[in-house]
Each structure stands twice: as structure tokens, then as C-alpha cells.
C-alpha positions in Angstrom: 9.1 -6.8 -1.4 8.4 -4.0 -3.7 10.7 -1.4 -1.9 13.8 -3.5 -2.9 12.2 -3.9 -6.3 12.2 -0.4 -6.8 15.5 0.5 -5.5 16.9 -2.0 -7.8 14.8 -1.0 -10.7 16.0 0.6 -14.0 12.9 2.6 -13.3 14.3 4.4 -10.8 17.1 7.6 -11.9 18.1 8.5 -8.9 18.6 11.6 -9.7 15.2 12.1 -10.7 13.0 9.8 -8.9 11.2 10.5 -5.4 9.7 7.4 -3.7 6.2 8.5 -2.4 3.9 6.3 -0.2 0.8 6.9 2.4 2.7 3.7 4.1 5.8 5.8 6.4 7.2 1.9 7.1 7.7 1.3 3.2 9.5 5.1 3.2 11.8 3.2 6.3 12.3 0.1 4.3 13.4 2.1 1.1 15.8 4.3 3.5 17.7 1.2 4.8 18.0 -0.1 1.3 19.4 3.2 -0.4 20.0 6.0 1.6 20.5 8.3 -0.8 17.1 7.8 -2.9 14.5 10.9 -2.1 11.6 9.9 -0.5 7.5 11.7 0.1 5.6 10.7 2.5 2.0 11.3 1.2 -0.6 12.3 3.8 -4.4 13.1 4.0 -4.3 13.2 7.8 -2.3 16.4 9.9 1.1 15.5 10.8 1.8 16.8 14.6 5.3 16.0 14.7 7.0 16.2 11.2 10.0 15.8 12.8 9.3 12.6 13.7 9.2 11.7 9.7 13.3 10.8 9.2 12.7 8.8 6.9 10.7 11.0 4.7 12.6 13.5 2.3 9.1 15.7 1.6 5.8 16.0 2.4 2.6 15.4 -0.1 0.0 16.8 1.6 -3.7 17.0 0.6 -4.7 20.3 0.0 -6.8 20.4 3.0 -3.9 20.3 5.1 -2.0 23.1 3.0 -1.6 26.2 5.5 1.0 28.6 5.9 1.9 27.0 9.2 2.4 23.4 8.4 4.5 24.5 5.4 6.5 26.8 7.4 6.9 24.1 10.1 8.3 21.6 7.2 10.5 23.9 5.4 12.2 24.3 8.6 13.6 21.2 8.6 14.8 21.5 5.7 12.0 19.4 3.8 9.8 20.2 0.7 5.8 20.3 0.9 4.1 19.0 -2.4 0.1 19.8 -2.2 -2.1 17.4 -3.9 -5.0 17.4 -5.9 -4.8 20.9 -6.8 -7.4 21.5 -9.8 -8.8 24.6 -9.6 -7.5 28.4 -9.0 -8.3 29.0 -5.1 -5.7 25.6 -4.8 -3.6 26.9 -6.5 -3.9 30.1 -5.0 -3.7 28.7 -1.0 -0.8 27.0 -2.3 1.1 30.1 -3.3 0.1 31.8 0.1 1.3 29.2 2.1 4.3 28.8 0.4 4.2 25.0 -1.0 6.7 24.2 -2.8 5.1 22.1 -5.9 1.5 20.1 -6.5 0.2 17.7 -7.8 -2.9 18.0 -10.2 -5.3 16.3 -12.3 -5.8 19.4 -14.6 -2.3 21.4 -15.4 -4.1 22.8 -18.3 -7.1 24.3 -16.5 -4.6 25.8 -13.8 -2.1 26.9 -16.1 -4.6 29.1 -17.9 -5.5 30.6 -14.0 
């Protein structure tokens, strides 16, 4: 299975590696091999209950689902919110307003220069 590939894997630093996945049950699988590895669980759909997410370290979130609320709801469990694809200024910009704590883009350049 690739989860105890990975955990294994010279690839992974542990103390700078995050295991992301759109599959929560491969973010349980990597949990019960090594605790302590930082996991995201990536998500294009709303999350209701991100409590219910143990297994999940962080949240990457499509930028669709970036709002001051949902970030507000994760940081208060103590989790980070990473928004993804964020490639032009008003991304960037409903980012900073909601208060999202990183993201993910295709151009850093073009948003840099923003």
C-alpha cells in the first residue's frame, strides 16, 4: 500500500513533509502507521463537521470553499487551512480576508507581483 511506502520513504523528512490526499481513509491509514507525520486532507466539497477529520492535521481547501467562517471554524481546532489553486489577485485577496493560513498556486510569480 502506498501509505506505508511513504511513511517508510527517504522521501519523507518528517519534519518537513505533510501527507495530503482527497482520500480521508488513506490520511487514517498513514495516522496508524506514524502518528507523528502531519497530514492535509484536500477537499473541493464543504466540510460540515471538521471535527469529525482526526485524522487530518490541515485542511486544503479549494478556493471556492475559502470564507472567513470555515477558516475560523478550523483554526479553532487548532488546524491549519491551505487554499488551493490561488492564481490571480482577488484569490489571493479572499485568502488574506478570511484568514488562510497558506495556498497553493500555479503562478507564484504572477501573485507575488500583486
Amino acid at each position: 500500500e502506498i501509505s506505508e511506502c511513504l511513511v517508510g520513504s527517504e522521501m519523507c523528512i518528517r519534519d518537513r513533509c505533510m501527507i495530503t490526499s482527497f482520500d480521508y481513509h488513506s490520511l487514517q491509514a498513514v495516522k496508524q502507521l506514524d502518528p507523528a507525520l502531519e497530514t492535509g486532507f484536500i477537499s473541493s466539497k464543504a466540510i460540515e463537521q471538521p471535527e469529525s477529520f482526526t485524522s487530518a492535521d490541515n485542511f486544503v481547501l479549494s478556493i471556492d470553499l475559502i470564507n472567513p467562517e470555515t477558516v475560523s471554524r478550523i483554526h479553532s481546532l487548532g488546524k491549519e487551512v491551505i487554499a488551493w489553486t490561488v492564481n490571480d489577485a482577488y484569490s489571493v485577496d479572499k485568502c488574506r480576508k478570511a484568514g488562510a493560513d497558506n495556498l497553493i498556486t500555479d503562478k507564484p510569480r504572477k501573485i507575488m507581483e500583486e
